[in-house]
PyMOL commands that place a pseudoatom at each C-alpha (Angstrom):
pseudoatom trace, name=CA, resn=UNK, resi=1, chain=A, elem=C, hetatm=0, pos=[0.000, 0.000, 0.000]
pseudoatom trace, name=CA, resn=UNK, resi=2, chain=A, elem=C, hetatm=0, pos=[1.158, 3.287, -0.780]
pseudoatom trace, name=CA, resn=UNK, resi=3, chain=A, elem=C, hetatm=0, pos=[0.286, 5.901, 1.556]
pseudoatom trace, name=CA, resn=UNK, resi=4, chain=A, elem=C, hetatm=0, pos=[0.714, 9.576, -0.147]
pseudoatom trace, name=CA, resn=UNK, resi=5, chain=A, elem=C, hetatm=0, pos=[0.842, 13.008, 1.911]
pseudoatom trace, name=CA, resn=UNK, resi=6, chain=A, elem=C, hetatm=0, pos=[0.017, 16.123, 1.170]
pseudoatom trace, name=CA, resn=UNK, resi=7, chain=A, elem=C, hetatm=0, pos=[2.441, 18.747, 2.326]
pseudoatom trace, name=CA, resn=UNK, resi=8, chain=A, elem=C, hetatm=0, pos=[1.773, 22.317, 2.375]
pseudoatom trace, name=CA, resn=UNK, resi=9, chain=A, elem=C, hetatm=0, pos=[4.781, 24.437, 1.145]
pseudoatom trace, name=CA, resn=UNK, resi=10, chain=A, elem=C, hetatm=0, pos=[7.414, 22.616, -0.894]
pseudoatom trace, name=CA, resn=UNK, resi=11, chain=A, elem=C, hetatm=0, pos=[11.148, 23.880, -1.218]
pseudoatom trace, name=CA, resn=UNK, resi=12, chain=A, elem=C, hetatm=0, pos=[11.704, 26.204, -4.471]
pseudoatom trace, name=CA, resn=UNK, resi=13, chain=A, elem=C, hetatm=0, pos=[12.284, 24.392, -7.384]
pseudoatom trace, name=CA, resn=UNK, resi=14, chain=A, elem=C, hetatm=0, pos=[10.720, 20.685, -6.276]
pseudoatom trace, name=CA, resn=UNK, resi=15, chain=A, elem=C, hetatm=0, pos=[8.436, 19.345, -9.172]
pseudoatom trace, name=CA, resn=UNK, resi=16, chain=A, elem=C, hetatm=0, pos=[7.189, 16.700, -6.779]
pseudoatom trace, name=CA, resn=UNK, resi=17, chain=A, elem=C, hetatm=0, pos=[3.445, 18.276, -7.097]
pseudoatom trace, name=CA, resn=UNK, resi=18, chain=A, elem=C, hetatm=0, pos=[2.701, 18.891, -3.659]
pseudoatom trace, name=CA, resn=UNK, resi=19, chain=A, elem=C, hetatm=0, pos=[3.113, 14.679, -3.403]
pseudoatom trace, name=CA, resn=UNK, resi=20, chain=A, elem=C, hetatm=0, pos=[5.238, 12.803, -0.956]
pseudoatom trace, name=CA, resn=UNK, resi=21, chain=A, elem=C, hetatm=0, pos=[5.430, 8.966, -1.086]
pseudoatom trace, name=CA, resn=UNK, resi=22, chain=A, elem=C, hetatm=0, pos=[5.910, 6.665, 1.633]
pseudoatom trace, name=CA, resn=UNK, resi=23, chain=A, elem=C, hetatm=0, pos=[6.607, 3.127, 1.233]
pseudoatom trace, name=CA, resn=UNK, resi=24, chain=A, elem=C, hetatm=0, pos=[5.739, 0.819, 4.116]
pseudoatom trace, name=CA, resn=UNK, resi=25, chain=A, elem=C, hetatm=0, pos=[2.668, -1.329, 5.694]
pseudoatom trace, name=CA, resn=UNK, resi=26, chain=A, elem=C, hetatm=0, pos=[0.243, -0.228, 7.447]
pseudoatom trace, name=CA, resn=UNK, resi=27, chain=A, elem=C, hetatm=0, pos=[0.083, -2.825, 9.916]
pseudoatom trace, name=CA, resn=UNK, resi=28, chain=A, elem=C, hetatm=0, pos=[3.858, -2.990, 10.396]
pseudoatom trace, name=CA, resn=UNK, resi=29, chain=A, elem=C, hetatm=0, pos=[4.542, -1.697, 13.934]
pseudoatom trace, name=CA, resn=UNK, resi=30, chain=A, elem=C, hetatm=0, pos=[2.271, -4.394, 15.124]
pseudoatom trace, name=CA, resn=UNK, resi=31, chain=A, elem=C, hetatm=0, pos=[3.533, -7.237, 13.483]
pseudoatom trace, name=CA, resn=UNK, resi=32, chain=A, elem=C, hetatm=0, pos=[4.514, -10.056, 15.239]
pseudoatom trace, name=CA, resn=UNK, resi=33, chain=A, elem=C, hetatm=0, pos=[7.645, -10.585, 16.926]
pseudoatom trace, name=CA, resn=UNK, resi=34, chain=A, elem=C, hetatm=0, pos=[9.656, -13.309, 18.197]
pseudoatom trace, name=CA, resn=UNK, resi=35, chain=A, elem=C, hetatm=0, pos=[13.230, -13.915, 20.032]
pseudoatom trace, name=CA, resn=UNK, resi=36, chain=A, elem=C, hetatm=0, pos=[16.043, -15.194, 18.373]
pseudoatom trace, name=CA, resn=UNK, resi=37, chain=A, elem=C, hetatm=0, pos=[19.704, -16.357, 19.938]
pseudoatom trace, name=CA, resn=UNK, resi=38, chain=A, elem=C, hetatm=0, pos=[22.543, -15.464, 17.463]
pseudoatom trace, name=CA, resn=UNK, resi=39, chain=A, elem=C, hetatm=0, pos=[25.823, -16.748, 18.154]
pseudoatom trace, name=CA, resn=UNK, resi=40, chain=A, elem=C, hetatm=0, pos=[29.010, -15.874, 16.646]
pseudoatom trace, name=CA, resn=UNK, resi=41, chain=A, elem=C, hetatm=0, pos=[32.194, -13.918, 16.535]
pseudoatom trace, name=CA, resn=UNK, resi=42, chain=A, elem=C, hetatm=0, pos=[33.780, -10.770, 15.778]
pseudoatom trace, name=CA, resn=UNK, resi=43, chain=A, elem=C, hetatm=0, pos=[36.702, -9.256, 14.949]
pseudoatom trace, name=CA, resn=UNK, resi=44, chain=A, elem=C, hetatm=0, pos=[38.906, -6.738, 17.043]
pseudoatom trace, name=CA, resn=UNK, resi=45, chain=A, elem=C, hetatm=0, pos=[42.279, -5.250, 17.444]
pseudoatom trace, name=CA, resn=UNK, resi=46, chain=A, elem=C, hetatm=0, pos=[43.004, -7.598, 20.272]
pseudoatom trace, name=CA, resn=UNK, resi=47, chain=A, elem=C, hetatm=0, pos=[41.954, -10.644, 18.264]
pseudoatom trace, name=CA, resn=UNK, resi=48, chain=A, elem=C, hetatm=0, pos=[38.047, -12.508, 17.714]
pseudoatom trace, name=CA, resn=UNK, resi=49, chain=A, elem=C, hetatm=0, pos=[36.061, -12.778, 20.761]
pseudoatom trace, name=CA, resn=UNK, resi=50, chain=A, elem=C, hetatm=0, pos=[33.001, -14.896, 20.854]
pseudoatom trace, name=CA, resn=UNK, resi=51, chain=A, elem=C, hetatm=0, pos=[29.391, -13.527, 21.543]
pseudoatom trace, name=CA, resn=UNK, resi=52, chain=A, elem=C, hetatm=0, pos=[25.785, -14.834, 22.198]
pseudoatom trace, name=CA, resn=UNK, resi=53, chain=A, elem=C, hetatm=0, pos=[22.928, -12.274, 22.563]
pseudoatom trace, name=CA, resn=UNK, resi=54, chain=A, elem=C, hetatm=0, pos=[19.252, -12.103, 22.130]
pseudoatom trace, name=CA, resn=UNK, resi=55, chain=A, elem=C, hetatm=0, pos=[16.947, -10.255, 19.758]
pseudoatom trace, name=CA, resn=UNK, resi=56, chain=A, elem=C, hetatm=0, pos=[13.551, -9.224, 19.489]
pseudoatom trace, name=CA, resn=UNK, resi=57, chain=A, elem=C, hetatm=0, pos=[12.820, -9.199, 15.426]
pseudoatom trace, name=CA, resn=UNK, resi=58, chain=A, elem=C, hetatm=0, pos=[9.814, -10.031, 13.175]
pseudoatom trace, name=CA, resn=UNK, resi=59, chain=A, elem=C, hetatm=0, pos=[12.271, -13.004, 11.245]
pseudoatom trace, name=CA, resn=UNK, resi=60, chain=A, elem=C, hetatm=0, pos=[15.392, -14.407, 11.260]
pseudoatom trace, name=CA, resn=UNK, resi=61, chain=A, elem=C, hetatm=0, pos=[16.810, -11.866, 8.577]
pseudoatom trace, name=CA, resn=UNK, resi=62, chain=A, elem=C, hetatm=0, pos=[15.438, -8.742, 10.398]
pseudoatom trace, name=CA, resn=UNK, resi=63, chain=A, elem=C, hetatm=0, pos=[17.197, -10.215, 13.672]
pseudoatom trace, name=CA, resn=UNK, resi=64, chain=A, elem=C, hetatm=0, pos=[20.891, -10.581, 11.592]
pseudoatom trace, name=CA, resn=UNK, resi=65, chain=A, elem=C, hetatm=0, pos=[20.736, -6.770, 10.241]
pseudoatom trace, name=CA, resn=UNK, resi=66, chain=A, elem=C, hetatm=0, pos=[20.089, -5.950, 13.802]
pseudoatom trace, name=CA, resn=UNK, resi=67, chain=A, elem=C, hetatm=0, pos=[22.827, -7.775, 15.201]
pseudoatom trace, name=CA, resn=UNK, resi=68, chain=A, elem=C, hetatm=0, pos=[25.571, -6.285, 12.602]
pseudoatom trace, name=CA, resn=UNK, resi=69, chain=A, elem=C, hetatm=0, pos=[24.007, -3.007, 13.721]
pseudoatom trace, name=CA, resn=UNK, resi=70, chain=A, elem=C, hetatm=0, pos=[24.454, -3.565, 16.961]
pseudoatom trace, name=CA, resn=UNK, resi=71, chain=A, elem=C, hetatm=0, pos=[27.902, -4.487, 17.305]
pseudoatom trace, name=CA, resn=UNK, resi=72, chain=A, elem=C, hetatm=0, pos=[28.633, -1.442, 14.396]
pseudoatom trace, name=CA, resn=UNK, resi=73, chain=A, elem=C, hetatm=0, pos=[27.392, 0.972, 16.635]
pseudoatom trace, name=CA, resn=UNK, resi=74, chain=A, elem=C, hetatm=0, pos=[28.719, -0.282, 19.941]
pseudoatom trace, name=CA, resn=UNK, resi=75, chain=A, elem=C, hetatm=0, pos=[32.008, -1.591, 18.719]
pseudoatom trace, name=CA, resn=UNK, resi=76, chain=A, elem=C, hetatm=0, pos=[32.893, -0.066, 15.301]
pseudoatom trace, name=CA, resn=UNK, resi=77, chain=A, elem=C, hetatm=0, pos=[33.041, -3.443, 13.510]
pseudoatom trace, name=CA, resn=UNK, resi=78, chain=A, elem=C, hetatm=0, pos=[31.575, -3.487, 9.644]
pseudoatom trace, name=CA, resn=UNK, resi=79, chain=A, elem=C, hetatm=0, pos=[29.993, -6.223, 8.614]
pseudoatom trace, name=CA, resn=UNK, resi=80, chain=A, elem=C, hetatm=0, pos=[32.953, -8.174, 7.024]
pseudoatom trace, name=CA, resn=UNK, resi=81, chain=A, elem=C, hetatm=0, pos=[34.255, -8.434, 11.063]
pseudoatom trace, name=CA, resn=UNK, resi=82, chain=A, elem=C, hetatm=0, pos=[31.427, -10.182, 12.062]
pseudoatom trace, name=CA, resn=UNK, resi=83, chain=A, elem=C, hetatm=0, pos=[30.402, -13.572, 11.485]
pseudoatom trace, name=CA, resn=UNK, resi=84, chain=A, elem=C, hetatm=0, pos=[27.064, -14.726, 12.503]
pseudoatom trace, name=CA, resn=UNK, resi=85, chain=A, elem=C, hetatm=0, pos=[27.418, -18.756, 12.753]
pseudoatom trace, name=CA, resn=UNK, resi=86, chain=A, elem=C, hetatm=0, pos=[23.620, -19.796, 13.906]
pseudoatom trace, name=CA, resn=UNK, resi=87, chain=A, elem=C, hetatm=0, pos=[20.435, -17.816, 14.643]
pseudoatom trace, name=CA, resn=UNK, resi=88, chain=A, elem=C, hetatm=0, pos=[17.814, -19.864, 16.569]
pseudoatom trace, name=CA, resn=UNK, resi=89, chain=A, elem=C, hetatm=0, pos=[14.739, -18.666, 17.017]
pseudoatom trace, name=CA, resn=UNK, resi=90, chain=A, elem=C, hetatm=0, pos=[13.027, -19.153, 20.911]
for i in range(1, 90): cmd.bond("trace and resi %d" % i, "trace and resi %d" % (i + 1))
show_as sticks, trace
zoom trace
């Protein structure tokens, strides 16, 4: 579904028409969610340390992009220095 919004004053030049499009379901934020245990390593200075941790996500591929996410924000790894070995969903 394609929701469409009307704003009021657009920026000089935009030929947009007055239209804004937004892309995403309705429904989304209450979609279900389930747990999932991923388990893995990454990669630092010091050498690869081993982690386990716990995710709230709607499915398994939602709960990966939130773990490389995670450990980019939190540890300043990029996704080629960490390797998710299992996700298991609880």
């Amino acid at each position: 579904m394609v929701v469409i919004v009307r704003l009021a004053a657009l920026p000089a030049g935009d030929d947009r028409g007055g239209e804004v499009r937004r892309f995403f379901p309705l429904g989304a934020r209450f979609a279900y969610m389930s747990q999932f245990t991923i388990r893995g390593t990454f990669q630092t200075k010091r050498g690869q340390n081993d982690f386990e941790t716990t995710i709230d996500a709607t499915n398994e591929d939602v709960a990966r992009e939130h773990t490389y996410a995670n450990f980019g924000s939190r540890h300043g790894c990029t996704r080629h220095q960490v390797e998710i070995e299992e996700v298991e969903a609880q």
